[in-house]
TORLUMMI-684745 format. One record per residue (C-alpha): z, x, y; residue number from 1; residue in three letters. Coordinates in Angstrom, 3 decimals. Layout:
N
<<Z, X, Y>, NUM, "ala">
...
end
This chain:
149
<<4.898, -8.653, -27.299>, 1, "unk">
<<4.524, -5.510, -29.213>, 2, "unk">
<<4.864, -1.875, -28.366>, 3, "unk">
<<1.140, -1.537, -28.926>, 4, "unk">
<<-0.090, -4.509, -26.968>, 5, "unk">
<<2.562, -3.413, -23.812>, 6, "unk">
<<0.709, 0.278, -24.257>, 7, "unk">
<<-2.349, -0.999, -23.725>, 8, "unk">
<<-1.643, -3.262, -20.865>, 9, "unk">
<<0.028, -0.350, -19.468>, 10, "unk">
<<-2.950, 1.809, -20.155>, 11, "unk">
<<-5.365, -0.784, -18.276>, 12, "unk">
<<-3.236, -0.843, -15.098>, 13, "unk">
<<-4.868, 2.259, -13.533>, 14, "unk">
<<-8.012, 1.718, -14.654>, 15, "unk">
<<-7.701, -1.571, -12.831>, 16, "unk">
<<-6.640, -0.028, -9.466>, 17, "unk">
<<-9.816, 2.173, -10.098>, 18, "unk">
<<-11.820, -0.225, -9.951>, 19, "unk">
<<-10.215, -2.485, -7.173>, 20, "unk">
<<-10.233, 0.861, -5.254>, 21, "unk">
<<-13.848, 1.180, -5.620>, 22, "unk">
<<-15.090, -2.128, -4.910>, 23, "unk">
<<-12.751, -1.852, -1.392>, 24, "unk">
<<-14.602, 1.254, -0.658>, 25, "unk">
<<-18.191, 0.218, -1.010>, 26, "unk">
<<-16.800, -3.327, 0.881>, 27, "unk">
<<-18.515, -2.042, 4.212>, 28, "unk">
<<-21.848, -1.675, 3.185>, 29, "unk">
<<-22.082, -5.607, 3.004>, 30, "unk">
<<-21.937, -5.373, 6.691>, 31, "unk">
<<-25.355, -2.739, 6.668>, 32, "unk">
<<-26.339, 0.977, 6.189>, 33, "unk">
<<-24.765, 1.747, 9.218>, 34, "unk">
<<-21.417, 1.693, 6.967>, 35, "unk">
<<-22.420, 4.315, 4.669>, 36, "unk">
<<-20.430, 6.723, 6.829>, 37, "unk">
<<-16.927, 4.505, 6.333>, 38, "unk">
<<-17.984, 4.360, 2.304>, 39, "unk">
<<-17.955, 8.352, 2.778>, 40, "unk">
<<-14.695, 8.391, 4.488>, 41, "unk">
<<-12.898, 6.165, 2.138>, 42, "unk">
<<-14.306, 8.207, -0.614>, 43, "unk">
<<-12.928, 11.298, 0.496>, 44, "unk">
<<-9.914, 9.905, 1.265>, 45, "unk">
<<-9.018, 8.533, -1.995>, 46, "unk">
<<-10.406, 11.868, -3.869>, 47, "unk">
<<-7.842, 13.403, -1.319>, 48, "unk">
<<-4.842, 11.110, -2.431>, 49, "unk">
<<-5.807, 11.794, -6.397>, 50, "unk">
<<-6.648, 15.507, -6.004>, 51, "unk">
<<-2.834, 15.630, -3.966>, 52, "unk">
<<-1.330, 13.758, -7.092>, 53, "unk">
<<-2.806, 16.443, -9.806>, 54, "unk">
<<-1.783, 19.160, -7.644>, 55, "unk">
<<1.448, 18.240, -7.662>, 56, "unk">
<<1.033, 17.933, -11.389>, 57, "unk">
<<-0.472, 21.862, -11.729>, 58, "unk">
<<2.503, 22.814, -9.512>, 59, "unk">
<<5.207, 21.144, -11.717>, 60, "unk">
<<3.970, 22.741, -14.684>, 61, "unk">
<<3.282, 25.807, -13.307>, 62, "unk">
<<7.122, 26.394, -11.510>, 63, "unk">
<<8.954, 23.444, -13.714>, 64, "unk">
<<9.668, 21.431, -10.286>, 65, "unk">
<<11.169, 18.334, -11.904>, 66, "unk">
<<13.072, 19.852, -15.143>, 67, "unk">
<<15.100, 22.291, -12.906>, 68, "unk">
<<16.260, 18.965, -10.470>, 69, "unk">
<<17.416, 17.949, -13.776>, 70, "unk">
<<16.112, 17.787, -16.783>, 71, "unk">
<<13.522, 15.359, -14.848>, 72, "unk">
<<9.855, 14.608, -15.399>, 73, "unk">
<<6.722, 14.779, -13.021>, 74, "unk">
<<5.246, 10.838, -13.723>, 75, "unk">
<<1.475, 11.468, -13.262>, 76, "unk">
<<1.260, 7.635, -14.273>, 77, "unk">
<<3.601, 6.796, -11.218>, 78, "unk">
<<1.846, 9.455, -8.909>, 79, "unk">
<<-1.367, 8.032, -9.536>, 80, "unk">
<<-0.573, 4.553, -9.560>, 81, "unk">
<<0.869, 4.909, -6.327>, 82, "unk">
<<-1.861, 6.498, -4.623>, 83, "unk">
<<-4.191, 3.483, -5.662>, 84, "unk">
<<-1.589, 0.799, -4.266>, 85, "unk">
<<-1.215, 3.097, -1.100>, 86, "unk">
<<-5.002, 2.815, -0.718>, 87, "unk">
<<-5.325, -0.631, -1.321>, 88, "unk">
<<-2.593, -1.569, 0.776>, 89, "unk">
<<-4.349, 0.082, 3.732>, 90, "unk">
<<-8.282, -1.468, 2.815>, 91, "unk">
<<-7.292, -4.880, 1.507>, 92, "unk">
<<-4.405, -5.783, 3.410>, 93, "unk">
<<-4.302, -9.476, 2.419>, 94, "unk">
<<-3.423, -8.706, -0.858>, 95, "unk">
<<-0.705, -6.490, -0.089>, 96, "unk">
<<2.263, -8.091, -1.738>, 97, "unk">
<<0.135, -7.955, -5.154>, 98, "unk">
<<-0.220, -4.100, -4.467>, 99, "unk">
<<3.217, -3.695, -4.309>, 100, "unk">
<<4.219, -6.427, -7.079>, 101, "unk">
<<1.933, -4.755, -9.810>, 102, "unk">
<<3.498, -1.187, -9.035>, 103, "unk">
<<6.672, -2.623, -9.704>, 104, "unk">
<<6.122, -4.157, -12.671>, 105, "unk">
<<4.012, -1.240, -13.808>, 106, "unk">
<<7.384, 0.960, -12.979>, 107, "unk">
<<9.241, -1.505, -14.875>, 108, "unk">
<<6.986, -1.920, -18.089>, 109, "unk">
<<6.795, 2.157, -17.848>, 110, "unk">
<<10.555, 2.244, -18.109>, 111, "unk">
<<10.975, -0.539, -20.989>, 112, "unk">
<<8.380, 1.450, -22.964>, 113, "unk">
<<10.126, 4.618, -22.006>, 114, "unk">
<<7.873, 6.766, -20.627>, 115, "unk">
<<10.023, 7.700, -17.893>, 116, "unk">
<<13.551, 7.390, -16.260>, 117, "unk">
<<13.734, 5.267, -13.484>, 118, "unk">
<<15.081, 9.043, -11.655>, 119, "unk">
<<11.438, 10.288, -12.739>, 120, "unk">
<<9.807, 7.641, -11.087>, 121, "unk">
<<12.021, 7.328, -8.209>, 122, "unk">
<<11.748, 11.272, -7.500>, 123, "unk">
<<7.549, 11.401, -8.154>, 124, "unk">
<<7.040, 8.122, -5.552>, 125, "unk">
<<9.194, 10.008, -3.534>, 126, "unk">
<<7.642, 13.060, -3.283>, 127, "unk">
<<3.808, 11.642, -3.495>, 128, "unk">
<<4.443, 8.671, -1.544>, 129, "unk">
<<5.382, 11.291, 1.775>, 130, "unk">
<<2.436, 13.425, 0.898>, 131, "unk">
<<0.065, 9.999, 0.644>, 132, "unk">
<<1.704, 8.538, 3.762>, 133, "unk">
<<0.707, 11.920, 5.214>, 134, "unk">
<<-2.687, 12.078, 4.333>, 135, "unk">
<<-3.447, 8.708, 5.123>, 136, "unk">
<<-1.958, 9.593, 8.743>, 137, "unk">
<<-4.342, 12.361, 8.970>, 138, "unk">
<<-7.179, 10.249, 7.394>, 139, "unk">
<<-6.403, 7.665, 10.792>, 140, "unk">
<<-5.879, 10.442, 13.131>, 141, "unk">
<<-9.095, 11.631, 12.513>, 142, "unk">
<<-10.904, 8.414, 12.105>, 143, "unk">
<<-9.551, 7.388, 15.716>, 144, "unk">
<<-11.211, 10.632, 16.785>, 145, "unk">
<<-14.787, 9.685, 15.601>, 146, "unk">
<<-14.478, 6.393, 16.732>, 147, "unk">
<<-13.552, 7.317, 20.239>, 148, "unk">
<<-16.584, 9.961, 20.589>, 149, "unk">
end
């Protein structure tokens, strides 16, 4: 295949997980109104994972994070993708191993069209993955609590 048809592929692949993220979020509200409050919370949980994945961007730019580890880059593309699969992987369990197998051949076709190192990759999932897992703990913590009152 050709640069050009692999950068559009590539270029489809979040859009994708957008999509797949919003159809699991409005997934409740087959089971009545009553759900509208889970819709809510799954909306402002993924607007928390995305909003954690710019601000990581901002902060990179602003204080050059990744180029003084190494002449490294932030990977928004990684960051963002990963934050989709994360939420996925929590709302539509069954089709967890595709989660994970798209993210890794998104990493991969991200590295053969050189976007990013593998390092740049490895050291954004890093970073954003421990952030996600955190807010996702949160998101559970506090989900238990409204359950349970």
């Amino acid at each position: 295949m050709s640069y050009e048809t692999l950068d559009r592929i590539a270029d489809s692949y979040i859009p994708l997980l957008v999509v797949c993220c919003l159809i699991s979020m409005v997934m409740p509200f087959q089971r009545g109104v009553a759900a509208a409050g889970l819709v809510a919370a799954r909306f402002v949980l993924l607007v928390a994972l995305v909003a954690m994945v710019y601000i990581w961007m901002f902060a990179d730019a602003h204080w050059a994070i990744w180029p003084a580890l190494g002449r490294l880059d932030y990977s928004t593309h990684t960051a963002l993708a990963l934050v989709l699969v994360m939420f996925l992987w929590v709302w539509v369990a069954r089709l967890r191993w595709l989660w994970i197998g798209s993210f890794i051949a998104y990493v991969l076709l991200m590295r053969y069209q050189a976007y990013h190192t593998f390092l740049d990759m490895v050291t954004t999932g890093l970073v954003v993955g421990a952030c996600g897992s955190g807010i996702l703990y949160i998101y559970r913590r506090l989900q238990g609590r409204v359950d349970h009152s």
